[in-house]
N, C-alpha and C positions, 0 to 999 in steps of 0.2 A: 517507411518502416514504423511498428507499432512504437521503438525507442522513443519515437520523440514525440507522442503522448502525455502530456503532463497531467495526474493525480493529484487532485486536490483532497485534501486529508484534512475534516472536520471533526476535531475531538473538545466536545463540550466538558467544563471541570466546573467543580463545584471541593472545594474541603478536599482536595487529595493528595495532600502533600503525602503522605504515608506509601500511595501507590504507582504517582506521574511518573515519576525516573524510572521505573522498570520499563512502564509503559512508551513513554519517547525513546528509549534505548534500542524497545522492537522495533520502532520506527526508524528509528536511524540506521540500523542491521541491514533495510530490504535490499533485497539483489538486483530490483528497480530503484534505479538514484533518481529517477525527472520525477519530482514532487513535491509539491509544498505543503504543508503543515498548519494549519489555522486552529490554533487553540483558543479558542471560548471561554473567557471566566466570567461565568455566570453572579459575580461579587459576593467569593466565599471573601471569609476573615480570615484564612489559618494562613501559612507559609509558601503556599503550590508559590506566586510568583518569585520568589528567592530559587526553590528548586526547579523552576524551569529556566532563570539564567542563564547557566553555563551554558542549557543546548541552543539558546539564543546566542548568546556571544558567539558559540565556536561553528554554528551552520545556520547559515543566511536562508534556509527552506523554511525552519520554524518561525512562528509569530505569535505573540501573546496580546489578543484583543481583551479589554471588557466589553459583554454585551454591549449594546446601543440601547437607549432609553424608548426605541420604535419600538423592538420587540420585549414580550412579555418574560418574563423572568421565569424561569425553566429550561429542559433540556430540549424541548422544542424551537422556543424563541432561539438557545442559542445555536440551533442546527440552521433556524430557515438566517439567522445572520451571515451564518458562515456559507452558506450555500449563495447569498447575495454577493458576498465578499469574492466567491470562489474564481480563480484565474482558469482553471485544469478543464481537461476535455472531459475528464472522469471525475464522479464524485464519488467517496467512500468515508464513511463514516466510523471513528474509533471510540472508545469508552476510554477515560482514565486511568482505568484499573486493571485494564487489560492486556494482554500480552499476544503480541500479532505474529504468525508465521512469516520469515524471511522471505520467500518466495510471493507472498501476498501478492502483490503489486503486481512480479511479473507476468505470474500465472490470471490472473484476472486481465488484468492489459489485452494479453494476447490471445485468451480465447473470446474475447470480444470484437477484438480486431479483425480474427483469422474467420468467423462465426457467423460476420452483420447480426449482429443481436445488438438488444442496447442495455443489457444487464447480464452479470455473470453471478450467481450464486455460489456459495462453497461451504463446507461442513465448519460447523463451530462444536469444540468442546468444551466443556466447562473444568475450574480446579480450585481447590482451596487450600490455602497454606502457602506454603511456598512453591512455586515453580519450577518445575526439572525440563532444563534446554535441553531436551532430546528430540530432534526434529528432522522431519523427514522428508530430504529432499528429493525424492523421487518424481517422475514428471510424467510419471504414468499411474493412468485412471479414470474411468467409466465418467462418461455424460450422458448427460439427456437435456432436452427443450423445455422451457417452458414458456407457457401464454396464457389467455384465461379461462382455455377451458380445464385449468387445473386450480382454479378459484375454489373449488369446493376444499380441495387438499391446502391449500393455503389456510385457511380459513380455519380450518378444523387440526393446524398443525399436524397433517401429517407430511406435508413438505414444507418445515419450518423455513420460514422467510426473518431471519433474524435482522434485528437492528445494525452488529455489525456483520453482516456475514452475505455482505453482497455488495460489489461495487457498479455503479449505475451512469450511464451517458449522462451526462449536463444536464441535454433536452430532455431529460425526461422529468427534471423540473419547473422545465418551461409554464407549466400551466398547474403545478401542483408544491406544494407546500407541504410543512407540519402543520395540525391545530396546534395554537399555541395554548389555549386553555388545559389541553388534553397533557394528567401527568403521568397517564399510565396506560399502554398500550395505543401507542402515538406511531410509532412506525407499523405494527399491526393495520392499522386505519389508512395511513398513506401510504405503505407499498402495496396489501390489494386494491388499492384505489388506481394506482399507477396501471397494476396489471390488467385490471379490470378495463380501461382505453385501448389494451389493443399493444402491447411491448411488450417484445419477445424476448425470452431470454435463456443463458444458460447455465446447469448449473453442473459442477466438475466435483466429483465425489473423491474432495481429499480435504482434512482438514487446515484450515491455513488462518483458524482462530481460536484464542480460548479464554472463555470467559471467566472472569473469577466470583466466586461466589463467597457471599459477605453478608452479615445483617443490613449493613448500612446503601445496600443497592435500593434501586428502585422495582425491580422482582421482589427481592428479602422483605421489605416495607410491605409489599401487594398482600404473600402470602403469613405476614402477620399481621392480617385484616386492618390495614390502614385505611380507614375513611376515604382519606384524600384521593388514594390508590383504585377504588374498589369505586367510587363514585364517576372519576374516570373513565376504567375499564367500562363501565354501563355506558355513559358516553358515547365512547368509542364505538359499543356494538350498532347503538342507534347509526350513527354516521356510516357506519360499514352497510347496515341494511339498509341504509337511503341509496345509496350509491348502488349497490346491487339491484336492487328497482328499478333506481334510473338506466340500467345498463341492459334490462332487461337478460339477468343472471340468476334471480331469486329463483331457484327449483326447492321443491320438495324436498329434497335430502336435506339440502341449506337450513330450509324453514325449520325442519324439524331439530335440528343443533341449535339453532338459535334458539327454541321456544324450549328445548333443555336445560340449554344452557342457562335459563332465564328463572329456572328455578333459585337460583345460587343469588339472586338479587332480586329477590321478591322485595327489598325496603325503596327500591327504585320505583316500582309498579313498572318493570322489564317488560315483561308479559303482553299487557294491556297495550304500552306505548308501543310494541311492535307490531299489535296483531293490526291496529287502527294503521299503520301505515301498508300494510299488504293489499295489492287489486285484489282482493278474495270476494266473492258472493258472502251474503248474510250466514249463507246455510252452509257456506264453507269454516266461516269462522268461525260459525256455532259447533262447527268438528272441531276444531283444534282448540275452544275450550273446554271439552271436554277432554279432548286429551291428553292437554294439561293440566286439569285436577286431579284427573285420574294418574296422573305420570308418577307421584311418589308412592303409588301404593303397588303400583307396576313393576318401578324400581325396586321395591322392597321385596316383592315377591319372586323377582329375579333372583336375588342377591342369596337368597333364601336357598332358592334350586339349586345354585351355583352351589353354596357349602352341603347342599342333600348329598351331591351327584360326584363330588371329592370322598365324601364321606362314606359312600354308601356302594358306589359304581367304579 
């Protein structure tokens, strides 16, 4: 029976006393009990280990690690520790701050179980402020498959593959990791990485996360142009389009998002560093820089038409 599955639950903390106890509280809620709890403290200063206490005293599932001096300090290092540490057939990954749907666990368990897939994907929303427990436990709802020929939608977010918003077989870290350097778009990088070998998986169209949204996240940091964040994400894209290469997955549509997207980090020299890794002919590349010079006057003049054709049609 899928019951006796054990989930291992890797939640990295940093500074969050303000938000853990709501957050281990969903935990504790799920309508799946076989699971243990690895909490990561990445060696903030503030109060998190007094507030996670109690849920240590009163349930033997939870555990409160500090990193290990192996791994690199961030929310990387403290996922590939807990994923080393991890006892569970399944691995799922939770945020601090966040607040998980009660059914989590079961529903994910069992359409993995019932499926042979070796990933379950599930909708994540997002909230700010305070949280309203209105939750819906209904157990009917649309699925579909996925593998890598749906890397392009991955990739380009339109089938968001969230950090926490998918719980994954063990072996599917057998041979795969986080970068630990990487501080921003790190699961982006190593789940199409995962997908991109060849795991199948599925994903069940009902929300069963939600993330809360804060200055002090690692998204809120990105999109108020933090260095550290934005240097990263470049990073990251190179690793993603190495791996695509190697997988023999780079198409056209791909290239053409990435060398888009590459305007937005011009201080990286994106552009350049990608086009130098593509098997293109000379005369290929020599198209795609120009159509990268030419791409902001393009945009512009789209953008243009767009308000003509509101305005005018």
């Amino acid at each position: 029976m899928y019951t006796k599955k054990i989930v291992s639950i890797i939640m990295a903390t940093y500074n969050r006393e303000a938000y853990i106890s709501e957050s281990l509280r969903s935990i504790q809620n799920q309508t799946y009990v076989n699971f243990e709890c690895l909490i990561i403290d990445d060696g903030g200063d503030d109060n998190t280990a007094e507030v996670v206490a109690p849920f240590l005293e009163q349930d033997p599932r939870f555990q409160f690690l500090k990193r290990s001096d192996s791994y690199k300090k961030g929310l990387p290092g403290c996922r590939n520790y807990g994923i080393d540490l991890a006892k569970g057939n399944y691995i799922i990954f939770f945020d601090d701050d966040d607040i998980v749907h009660p059914q989590n666990l079961e529903l994910c368990v069992l359409e993995i179980s019932r499926n042979n897939v070796s990933f379950c994907r599930f909708v994540r929303e997002v909230f700010r402020g305070d949280f309203k427990f209105n939750f819906d436990y209904s157990k009917t709802y649309n699925s579909f498959y996925i593998d890598k020929i749906d890397i392009e939608k991955i990739l380009k977010n339109e089938l968001p593959i969230n950090s926490c918003a998918v719980m994954w077989k063990k072996e599917c870290f057998d041979n795969n990791r986080f970068v630990e350097h990487l501080m921003y778009a790190e699961e982006w990088e190593l789940y199409s990485r995962i997908i991109s070998t060849g795991f199948r998986g599925i994903s069940i169209e009902k929300c069963l996360f939600f993330g809360r949204k804060h200055a002090k996240s690692n998204t809120g940091e990105f999109y108020s142009n933090s260095p550290i964040r934005r240097a990263s994400y470049a990073e990251a894209i190179l690793l993603v389009f190495d791996n695509l290469v190697e997988h023999e997955l780079l198409t056209k549509k791909i290239l053409h998002y990435f060398i888009q997207l590459s305007l937005n980090f011009k201080e990286y020299k994106l552009f350049q560093r990608l086009l130098i890794r593509t098997p293109l002919s000379k005369f290929k590349k020599l198209r795609w820089y120009f159509f990268y010079f030419s791409l902001p006057l393009r945009l512009f003049a789209y953008g243009k038409w767009k308000i003509m054709k509101k305005t005018y049609f």
